[in-house]
C-alpha positions in Angstrom: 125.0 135.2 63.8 128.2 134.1 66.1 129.0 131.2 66.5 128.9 128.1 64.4 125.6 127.1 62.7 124.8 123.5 63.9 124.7 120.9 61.1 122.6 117.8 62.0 121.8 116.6 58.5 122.5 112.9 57.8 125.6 113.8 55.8 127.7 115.8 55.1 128.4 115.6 58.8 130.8 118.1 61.0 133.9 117.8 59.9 136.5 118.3 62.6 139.3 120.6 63.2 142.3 118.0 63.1 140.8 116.8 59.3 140.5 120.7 58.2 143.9 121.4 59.6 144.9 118.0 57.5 143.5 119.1 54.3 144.6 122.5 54.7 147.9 122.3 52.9 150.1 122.8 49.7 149.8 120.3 46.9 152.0 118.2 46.3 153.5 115.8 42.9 151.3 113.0 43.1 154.2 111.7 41.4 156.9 112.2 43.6 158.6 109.2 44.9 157.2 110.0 48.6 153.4 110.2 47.3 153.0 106.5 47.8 153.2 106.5 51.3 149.9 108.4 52.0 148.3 106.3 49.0 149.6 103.4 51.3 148.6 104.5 54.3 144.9 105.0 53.4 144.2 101.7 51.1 145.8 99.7 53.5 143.3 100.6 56.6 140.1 101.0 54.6 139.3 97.5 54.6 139.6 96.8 58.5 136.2 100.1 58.4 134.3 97.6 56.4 135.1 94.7 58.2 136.7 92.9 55.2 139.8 90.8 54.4 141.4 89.1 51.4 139.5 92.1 49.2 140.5 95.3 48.1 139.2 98.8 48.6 139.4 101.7 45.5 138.5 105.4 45.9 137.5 107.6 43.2 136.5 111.0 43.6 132.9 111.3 43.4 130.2 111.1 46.2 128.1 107.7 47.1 126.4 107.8 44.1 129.5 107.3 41.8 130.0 103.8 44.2 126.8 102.5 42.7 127.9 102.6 39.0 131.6 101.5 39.9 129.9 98.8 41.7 128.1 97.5 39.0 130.3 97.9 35.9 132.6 96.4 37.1 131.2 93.3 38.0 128.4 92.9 35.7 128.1 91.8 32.1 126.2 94.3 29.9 122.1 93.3 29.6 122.8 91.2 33.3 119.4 91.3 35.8 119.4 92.1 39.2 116.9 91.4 42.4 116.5 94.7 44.8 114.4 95.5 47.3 112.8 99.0 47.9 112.1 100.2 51.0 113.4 104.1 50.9 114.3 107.0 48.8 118.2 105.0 48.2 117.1 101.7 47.8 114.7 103.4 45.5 118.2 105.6 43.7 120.3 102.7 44.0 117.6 100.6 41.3 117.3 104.0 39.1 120.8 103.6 38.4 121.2 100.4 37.9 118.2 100.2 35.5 119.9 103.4 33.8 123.4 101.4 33.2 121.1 99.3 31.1 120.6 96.2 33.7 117.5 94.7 34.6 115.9 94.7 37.9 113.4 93.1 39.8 112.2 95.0 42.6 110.4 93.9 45.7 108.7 96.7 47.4 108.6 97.1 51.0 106.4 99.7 53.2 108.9 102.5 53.7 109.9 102.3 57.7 109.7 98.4 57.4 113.7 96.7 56.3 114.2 94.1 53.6 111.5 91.5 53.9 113.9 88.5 53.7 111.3 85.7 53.3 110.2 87.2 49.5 113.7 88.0 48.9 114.8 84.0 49.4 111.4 83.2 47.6 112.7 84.8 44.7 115.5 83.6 44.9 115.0 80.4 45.3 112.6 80.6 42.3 115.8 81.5 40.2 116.0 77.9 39.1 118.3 79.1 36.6 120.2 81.7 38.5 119.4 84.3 36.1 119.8 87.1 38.5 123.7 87.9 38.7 123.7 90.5 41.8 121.3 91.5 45.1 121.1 95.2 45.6 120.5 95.8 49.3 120.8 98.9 51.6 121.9 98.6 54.8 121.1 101.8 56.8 118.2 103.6 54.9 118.9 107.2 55.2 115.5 108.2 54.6 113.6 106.2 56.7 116.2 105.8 59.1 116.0 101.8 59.4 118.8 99.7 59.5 118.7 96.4 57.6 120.1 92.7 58.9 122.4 92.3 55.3 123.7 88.8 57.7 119.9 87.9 56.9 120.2 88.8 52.9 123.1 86.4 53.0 121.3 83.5 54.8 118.5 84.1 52.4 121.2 83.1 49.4 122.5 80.9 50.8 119.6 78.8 51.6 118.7 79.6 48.2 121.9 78.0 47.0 122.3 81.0 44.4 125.5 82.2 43.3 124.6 86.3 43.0 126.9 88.6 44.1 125.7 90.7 47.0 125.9 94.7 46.1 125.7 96.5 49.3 124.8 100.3 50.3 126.3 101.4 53.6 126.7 105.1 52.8 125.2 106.0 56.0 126.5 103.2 58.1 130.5 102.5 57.4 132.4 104.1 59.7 129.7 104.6 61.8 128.0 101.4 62.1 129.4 98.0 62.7 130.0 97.0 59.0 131.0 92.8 58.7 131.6 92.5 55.1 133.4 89.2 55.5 130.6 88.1 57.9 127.8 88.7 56.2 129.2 87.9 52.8 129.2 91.0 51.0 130.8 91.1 47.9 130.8 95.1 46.7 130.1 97.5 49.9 130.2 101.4 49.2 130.7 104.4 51.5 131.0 107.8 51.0 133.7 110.2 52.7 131.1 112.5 54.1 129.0 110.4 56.5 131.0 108.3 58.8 133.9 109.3 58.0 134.0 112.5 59.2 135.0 114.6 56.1 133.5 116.8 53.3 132.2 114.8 50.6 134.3 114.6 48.0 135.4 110.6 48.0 133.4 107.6 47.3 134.9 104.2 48.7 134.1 100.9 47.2 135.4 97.5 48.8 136.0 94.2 46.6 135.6 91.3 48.2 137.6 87.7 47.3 134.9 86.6 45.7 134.1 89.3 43.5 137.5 90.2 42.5 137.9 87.9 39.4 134.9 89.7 38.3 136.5 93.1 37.8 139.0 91.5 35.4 136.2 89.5 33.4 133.3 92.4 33.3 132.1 93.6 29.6 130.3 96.0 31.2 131.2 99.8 29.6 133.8 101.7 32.2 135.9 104.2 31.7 136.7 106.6 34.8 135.5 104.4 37.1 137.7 100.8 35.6 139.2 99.5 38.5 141.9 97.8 36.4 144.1 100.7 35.9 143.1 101.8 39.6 144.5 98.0 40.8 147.8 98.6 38.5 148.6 102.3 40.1 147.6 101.6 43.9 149.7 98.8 44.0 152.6 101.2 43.1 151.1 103.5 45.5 149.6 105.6 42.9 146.6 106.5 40.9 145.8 106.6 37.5 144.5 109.9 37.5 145.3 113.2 39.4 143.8 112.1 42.7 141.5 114.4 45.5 145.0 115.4 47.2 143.5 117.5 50.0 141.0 114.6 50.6 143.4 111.4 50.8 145.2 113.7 53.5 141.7 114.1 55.0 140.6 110.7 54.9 144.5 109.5 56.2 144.0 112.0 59.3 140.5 109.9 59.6 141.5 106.8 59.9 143.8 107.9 62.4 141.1 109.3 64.8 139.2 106.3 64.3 142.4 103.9 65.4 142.7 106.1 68.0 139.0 106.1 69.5 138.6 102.4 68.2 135.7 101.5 66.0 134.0 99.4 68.8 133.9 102.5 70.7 132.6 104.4 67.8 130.0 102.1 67.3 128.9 102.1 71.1 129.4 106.1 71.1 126.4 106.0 67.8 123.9 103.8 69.4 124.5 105.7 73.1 123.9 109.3 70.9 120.9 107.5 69.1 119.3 106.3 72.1 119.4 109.8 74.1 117.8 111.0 70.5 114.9 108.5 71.0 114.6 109.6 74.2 113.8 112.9 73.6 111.5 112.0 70.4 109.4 109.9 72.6 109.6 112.4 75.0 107.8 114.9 72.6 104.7 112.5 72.2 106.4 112.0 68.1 106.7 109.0 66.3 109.8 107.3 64.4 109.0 106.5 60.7 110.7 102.7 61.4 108.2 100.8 62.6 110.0 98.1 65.0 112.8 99.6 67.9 114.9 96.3 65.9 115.5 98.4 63.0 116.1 101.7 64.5 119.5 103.0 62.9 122.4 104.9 65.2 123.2 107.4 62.7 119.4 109.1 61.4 116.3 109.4 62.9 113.6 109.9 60.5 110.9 111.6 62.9 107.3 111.9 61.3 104.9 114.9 61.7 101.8 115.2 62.9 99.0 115.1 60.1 98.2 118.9 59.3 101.9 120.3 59.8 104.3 120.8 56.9 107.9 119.3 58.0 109.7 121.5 55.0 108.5 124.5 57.1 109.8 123.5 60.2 112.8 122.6 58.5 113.0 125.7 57.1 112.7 127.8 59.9 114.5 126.1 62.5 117.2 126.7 59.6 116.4 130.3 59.0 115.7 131.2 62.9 118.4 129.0 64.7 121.0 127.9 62.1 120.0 124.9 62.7 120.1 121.9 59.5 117.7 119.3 59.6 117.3 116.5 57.5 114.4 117.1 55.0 111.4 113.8 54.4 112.6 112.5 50.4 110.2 111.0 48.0 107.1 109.5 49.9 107.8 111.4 53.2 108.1 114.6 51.6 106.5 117.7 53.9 105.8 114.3 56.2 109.1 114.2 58.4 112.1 115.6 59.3 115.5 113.9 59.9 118.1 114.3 63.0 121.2 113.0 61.7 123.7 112.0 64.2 126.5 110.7 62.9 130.2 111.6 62.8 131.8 113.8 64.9 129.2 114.2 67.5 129.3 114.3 71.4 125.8 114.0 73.6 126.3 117.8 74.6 126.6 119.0 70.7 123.5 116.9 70.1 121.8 118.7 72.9 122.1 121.2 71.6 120.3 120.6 68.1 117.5 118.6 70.3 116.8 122.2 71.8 116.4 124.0 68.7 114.3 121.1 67.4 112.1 121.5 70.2 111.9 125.4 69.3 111.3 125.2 66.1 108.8 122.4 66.9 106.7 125.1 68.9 107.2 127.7 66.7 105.2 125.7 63.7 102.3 124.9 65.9 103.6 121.2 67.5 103.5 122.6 71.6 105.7 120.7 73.2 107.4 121.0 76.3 110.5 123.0 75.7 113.0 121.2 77.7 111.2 118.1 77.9 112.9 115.9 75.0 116.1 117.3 75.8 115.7 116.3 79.4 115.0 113.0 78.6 118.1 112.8 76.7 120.0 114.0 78.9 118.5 111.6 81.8 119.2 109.0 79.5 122.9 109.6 78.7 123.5 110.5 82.5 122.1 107.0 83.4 124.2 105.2 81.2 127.1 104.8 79.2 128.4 103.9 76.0 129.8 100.2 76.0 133.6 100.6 76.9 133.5 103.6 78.4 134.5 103.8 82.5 132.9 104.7 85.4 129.9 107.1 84.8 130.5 110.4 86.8 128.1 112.6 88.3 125.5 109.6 89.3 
C-alpha cells in the first residue's frame, strides 16, 4: 500500500527525517582524535532531558531493559533487598529483574490503572527500623496502563520516613517527553530508552547518576561486566568509550538533542499533554473508557483504552494493522485481549494523530464496537482548535 504505514505504538515511536538523515552515514574511528567531540556533545546535554545536575549520564547499547540491570549492579551490594510497587506490566518487569540479579524484593501491589499508593509505600518504609531496604523501584509513566506516577510523592514518602534508600526510577516512556525533575524529586538512578521520547530507533538505553548515588558505582560488589560504569566514567571523560560504541546512534541521538533545544522541552512537554488531551477527547467521545482510573494520573505519551466486555482487543489490533497499516499498542499481562494502546509520543503533530484516531475509529466498527465514524476525531479536533499548547501564540482559525 502507498504511503507510509502509521506507527502509534508506545515506542518505538516515528523517527524523523533529520535523525535518519543523521544516522545515515559512513563510520567513522571511534578513535580518531575528532571522535570525542560527538561523545561530548551528547553526555554533556543528557542530563538537562532528565532534569538533573551535579550527576552523570552513561549510555550503553541496549534497550530500557538493559537500564534496569545497569541500574542496579551498579549500586547495589550482592544479596541487597529492595521495596517496589506494582501497578503494571513494567513495574511488574522492572521487579522480575531485579529478583533475577539475585536481590530481594518486597512488592506492594496496586490495582493496575491506579499509581503508586504512597501512604503503604511510607508505611513500609517507615517500618524499616533498620533500613534494611537499600533501593525503591518506582515507575513513573506506566506504559501499560498508561498512568503516570507523582515520583515527588515517592520522595516525600522517604523522607518522612527518614530512610536512606536510593530511589531507582523508570521513565522509559516519559524522559524526553514528559517533564522529568530528577534533582527535584530526588531521584538517584533514572533510565530512558532512545526509542520513546527521544525520537529514534531503539537501539540506546540512557541511565542518569545522581550526586548522591555516584559513590555508589565505585563501592558496589555487585557482579558487572558490560554494563560497569567504571571503565564507562574513565573513557567518557576522554570523550570515549570503552567499547565500540552504536556510532549511527550517538549521531542520532546528537541530532535529537538538537531538535529538542530547538523546540525547547517546555514546549515539548505542553505539545504531549495538548496531543494527549485531543486523544481523550476523542476516547470519550466514542462512549470508551481509559484503564487509569483518576483524569490525575492520565499520562501525555499512552493511552491505555479498554474494550467493551465481549470484544477481543488483539483482533482489533490486528486488523486495524492488517486493513489500514495502522500499529496499535497491544493490552500486556492482566489487560491482555482487554485493551488497546494509542501511543502518542515523539514526533507527533495533532494532524498525524488524526489521522490514526480515524483508523481507530474504523477498525473500532469493523470488530463490532459502532461508533460514530467521525465522531472521536471531531472531538479532537474541536479540542485542539479551541486551544493551544502552553507557549504557543495566537490560535488561528477561531
Amino acid at each position: 500500500m502507498p504511503g507510509r504505514p502509521f506507527l502509534f505504538v508506545p515506542g518505538p515511536t516515528n523517527v524523523p527525517d533529520r535523525i535518519l538523515r543523521a544516522m545515515h552515514r559512513a563510520m567513522l574511528d571511534h578513535r580518531s582524535s575528532s571522535f570525542p567531540k560527538l561523545t561530548r556533545s551528547v553526555l554533556d546535554r543528557l542530563p538537562q532531558v532528565f532534569g538533573l545536575t551535579g550527576g552523570e549520564c552513561f549510555v550503553f547499547a541496549c534497550s530500557g531493559t538493559g537500564m534496569w540491570e545497569a541500574a542496579l549492579t551498579n549500586t547495589l551490594n550482592a544479596g541487597d533487598k529492595l521495596l517496589a510497587v506494582r501497578f503494571g506490566q513494567f513495574s511488574h518487569l522492572f521487579v522480575q529483574n531485579a529478583r533475577a540479579l539475585g536481590y530481594t524484593v518486597d512488592v506492594i501491589e496496586a490495582p493496575w490503572g491506579d499509581s503508586i499508593p504512597v501512604d503503604k509505600l511510607e508505611a513500609a518504609l517507615a517500618n524499616d527500623t533498620q533500613h534494611e531496604y537499600k533501593g525503591v523501584l518506582a515507575v513513573h509513566n506506566e506504559t501499560a496502563t498508561g498512568v503516570t506516577a507523582d515520583i515527588g510523592a515517592v520522595r516525600a514518602a522517604l523522607t518522612r520516613a527518614n530512610h536512606p534508600a536510593l530511589l531507582f526510577v523508570d521513565g522509559i516512556s516519559s524522559i524526553g517527553s514528559l517533564a522529568f525533575k530528577a534533582d527535584e524529586w530526588g531521584v538517584d538512578l533514572a533510565i530512558a530508552g532512545s526509542q520513546k521520547g527521544f525520537m529514534m530507533p531503539a537501539g540506546l538505553g540512557i541511565v542518569a547518576v545522581s550526586a548522591k548515588a555516584r559513590p555508589f558505582v565505585d563501592n558496589a560488589t555487585s557482579p558487572r561486566a558490560y554494563f560497569d560504569m567504571r571503565p564507562m566514567r574513565v573513557q567518557n571523560a576522554l570523550g570515549s568509550f570503552p567499547y565500540t560504541p552504536a556510532l549511527s546512534h550517538l549521531f542520532g541521538m546528537d541530532e535529537a538533542l538538537n531538535m529538542m533545544e530547538e523546540e525547547g522541552l517546555p514546549n515539548v512537554y505542553a505539545r504531549h499533554a495538548f496531543l494527549a488531551s485531543g486523544a481523550r477527547e476523542a476516547i470519550k467521545a466514542w462512549g470508551l473508557k481509559l484503564c487509569a482510573v483518576r483524569p490525575e494520573l492520565y499520562s501525555n505519551t499512552v493511552s491505555t483504552v479498554m474494550m467493551p466486555d465481549g470484544v477481543d482487543a488483539a483482533k482489533v489490533i490486528d486488523h486495524a494493522y492488517r486493513r489500514y497499516e495502522l500499529s496499535l499498542g497491544a493490552g500486556l499481562g492482566e489487560l491482555g485481549g482487554k485493551a488497546f494502546r494509542i501511543g502518542h509520543l515523539g514526533d507527533l503533530n495533532p494532524l498525524m494523530l488524526a489521522g490514526a484516531l480515524s483508523g481507530v475509529e474504523m477498525a473500532l466498527n469493523d470488530a463490532g464496537v459502532h461508533v460514530a465514524l467521525g465522531s472521536g476525531v471531531g472531538a479532537a479536533l474541536t479540542y485542539w482548535r479551541a486551544n493551544a499548547p502552553a507557549g504557543v501564540g495566537e490560535q488561528q482559525g477561531r
